[in-house]
C-alpha positions as CSV (number, residue, x, y, z in Angstrom):
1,X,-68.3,197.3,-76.2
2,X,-70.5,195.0,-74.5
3,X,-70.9,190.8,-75.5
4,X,-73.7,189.3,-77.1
5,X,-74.7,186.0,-77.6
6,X,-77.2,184.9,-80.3
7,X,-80.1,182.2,-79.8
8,X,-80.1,180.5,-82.9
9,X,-78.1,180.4,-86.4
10,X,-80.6,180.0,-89.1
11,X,-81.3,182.5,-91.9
12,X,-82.2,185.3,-90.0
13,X,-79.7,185.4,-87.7
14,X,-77.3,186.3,-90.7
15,X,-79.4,189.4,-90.8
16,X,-79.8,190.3,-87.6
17,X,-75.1,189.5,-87.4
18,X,-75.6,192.6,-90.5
19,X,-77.7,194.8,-88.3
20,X,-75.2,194.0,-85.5
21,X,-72.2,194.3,-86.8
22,X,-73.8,197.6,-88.6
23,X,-75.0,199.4,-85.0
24,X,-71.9,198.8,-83.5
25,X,-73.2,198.6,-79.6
26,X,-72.1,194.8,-79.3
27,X,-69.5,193.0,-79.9
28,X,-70.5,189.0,-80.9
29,X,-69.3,186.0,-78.7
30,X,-70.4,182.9,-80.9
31,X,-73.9,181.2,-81.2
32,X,-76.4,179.0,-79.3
33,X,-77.9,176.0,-81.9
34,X,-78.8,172.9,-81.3
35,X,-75.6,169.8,-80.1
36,X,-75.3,168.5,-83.6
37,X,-74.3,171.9,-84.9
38,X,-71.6,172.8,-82.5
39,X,-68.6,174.0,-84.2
40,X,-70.4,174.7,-86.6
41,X,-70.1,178.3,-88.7
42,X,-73.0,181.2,-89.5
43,X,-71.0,183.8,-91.4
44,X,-67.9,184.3,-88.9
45,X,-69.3,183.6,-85.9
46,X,-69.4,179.9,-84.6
47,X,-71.7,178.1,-82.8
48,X,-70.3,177.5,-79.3
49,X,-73.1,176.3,-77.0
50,X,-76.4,174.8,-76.8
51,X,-79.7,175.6,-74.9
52,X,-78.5,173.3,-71.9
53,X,-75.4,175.5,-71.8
54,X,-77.6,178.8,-71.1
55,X,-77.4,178.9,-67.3
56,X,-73.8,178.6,-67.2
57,X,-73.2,180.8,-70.4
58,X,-74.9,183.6,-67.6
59,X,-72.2,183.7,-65.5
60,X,-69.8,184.5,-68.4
61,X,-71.8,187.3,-70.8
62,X,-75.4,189.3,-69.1
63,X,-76.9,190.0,-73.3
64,X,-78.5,187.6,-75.5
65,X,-80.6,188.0,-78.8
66,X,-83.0,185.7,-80.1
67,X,-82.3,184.8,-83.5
68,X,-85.1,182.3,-84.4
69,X,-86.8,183.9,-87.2
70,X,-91.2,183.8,-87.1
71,X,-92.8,182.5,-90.0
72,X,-95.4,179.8,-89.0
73,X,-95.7,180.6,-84.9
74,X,-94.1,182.6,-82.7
75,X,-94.4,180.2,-80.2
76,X,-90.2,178.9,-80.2
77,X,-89.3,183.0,-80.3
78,X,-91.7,183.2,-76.7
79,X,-90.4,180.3,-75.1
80,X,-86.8,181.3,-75.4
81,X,-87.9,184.8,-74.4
82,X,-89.3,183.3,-70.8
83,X,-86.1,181.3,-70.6
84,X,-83.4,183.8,-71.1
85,X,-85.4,186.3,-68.9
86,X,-85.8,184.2,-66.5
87,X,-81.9,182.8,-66.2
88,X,-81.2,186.7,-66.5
89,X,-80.2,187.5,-69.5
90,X,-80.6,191.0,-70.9
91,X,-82.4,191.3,-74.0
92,X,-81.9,194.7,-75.8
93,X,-83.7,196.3,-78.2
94,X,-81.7,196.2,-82.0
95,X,-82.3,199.4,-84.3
96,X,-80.3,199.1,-87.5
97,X,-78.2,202.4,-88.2
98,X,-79.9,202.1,-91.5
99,X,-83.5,202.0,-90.5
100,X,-85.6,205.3,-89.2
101,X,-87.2,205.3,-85.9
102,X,-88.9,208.6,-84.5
103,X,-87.8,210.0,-81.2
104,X,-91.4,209.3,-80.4
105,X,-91.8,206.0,-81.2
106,X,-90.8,203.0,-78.8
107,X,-89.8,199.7,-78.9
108,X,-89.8,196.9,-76.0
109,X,-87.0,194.4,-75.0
110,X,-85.6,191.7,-77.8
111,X,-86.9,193.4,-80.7
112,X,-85.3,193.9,-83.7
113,X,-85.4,196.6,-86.6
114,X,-84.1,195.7,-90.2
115,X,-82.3,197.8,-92.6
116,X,-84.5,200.2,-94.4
117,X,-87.1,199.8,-91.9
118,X,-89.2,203.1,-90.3
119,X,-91.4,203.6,-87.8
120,X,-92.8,207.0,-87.8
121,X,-94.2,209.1,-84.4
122,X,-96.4,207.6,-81.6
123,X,-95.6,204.3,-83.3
124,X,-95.3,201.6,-80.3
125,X,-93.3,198.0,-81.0
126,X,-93.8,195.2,-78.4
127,X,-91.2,192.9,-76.7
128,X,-89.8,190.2,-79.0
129,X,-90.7,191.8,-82.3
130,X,-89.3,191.3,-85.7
131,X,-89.3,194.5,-87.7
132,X,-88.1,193.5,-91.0
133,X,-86.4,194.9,-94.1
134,X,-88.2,198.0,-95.3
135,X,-91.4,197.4,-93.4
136,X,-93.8,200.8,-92.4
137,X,-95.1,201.5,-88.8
138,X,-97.1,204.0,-89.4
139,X,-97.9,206.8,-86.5
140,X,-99.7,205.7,-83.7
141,X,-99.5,201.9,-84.7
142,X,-99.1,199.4,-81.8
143,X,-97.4,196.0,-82.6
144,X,-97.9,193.8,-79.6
145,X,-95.1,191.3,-78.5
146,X,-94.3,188.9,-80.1
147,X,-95.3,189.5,-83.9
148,X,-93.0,189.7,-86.8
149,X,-94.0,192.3,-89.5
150,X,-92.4,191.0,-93.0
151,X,-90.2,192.8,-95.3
152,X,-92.0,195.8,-97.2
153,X,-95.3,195.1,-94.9
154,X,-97.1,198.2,-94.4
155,X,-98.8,199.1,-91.5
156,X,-100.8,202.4,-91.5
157,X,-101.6,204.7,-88.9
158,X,-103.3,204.1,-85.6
159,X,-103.4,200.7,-86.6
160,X,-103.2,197.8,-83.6
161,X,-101.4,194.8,-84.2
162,X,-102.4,191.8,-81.6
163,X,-99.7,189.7,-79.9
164,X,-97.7,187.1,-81.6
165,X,-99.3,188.2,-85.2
166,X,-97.2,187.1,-88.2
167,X,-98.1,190.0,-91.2
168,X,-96.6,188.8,-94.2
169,X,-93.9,190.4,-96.6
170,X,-95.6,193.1,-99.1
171,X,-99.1,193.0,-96.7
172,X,-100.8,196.6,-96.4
173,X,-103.5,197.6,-93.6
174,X,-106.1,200.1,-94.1
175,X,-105.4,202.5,-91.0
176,X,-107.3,202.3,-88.3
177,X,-107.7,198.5,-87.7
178,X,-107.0,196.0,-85.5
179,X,-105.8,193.0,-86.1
180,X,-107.0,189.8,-83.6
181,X,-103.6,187.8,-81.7
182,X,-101.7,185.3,-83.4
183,X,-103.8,186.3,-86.7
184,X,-101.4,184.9,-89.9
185,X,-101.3,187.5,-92.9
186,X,-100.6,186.4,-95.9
187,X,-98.0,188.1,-98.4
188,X,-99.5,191.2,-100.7
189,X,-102.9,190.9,-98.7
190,X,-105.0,193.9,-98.6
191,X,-106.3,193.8,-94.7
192,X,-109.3,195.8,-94.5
């Protein structure tokens, strides 16, 4: 089983330890928060290191996953994207056991699917996505990188998503659409 580090120890990272621990592929080393927090606890996993420590922490472990959830920008996931690919890091793709993905679908590096989550045929997911809890990519969807699609979201078929998009928990597209980068969707909207 290979090592993992994760980038961050907020709230969602305790999700993305469930999906982790769930999928089985990696086996988690400790955390990367900021200095004041080192020693520090998220569930059973403790924060060794901070950002400063990256370059070194290379030499010791090749996989890292950003745990910085997206709510208002997705601009603190991207940045520590470019840094950990460019110190070499690896950052794979997460799928929870629990979630469905088609055989025909695909998703890009650092992205993350949630329990209950299922993206159905020709569905494509970007680099550095959040999938969450029980949200629907619908066949032939594209979410560019960088977006986070909120629990229960639905996104229907053939719909595109632009980069760095936030679609909030609940939200439901007509099919067909597409929705402008870094647009900001606000929970049980109807986007037509």
């Amino acid at each position: 089983m290979e090592s993992i580090l994760l980038i961050g120890g907020g709230g969602h990272c305790k999700s993305v330890i469930d999906v982790i621990e769930q999928e089985g592929r990696f086996n988690i080393v400790g955390i990367v928060d900021q200095p004041e927090l080192m020693g520090t606890r998220v569930l059973d996993y403790t924060v060794i290191a901070n950002d400063e420590d990256l370059p070194r922490l290379i030499q010791q472990y090749k996989y890292a996953c950003i745990t910085v959830g997206q709510i208002k920008t997705p601009y603190l996931r991207i940045e520590l994207f470019n840094i950990l690919k460019k110190i070499g890091f690896i950052l794979p793709s997460l799928v929870s056991p629990r979630a469905y993905m088609s055989k025909n679908a695909s998703i890009g590096d650092g992205s993350v699917v949630m329990h209950d989550a299922l993206i159905n045929a020709g569905a494509r997911i970007g680099r550095n996505c959040i999938i969450n809890t029980k949200a629907l990519i619908e066949h032939d969807s594209i979410v560019a990188d960088n977006c986070h699609v909120s629990t229960g979201a639905i996104i229907n078929g053939g719909v595109s998503v632009g980069g760095g998009s936030f679609i909030g928990s609940h939200a439901i597209t007509k099919q067909g659409i597409s929705i402008e980068a870094n647009s900001f969707i606000k929970a049980g909207s109807l986007v037509k």
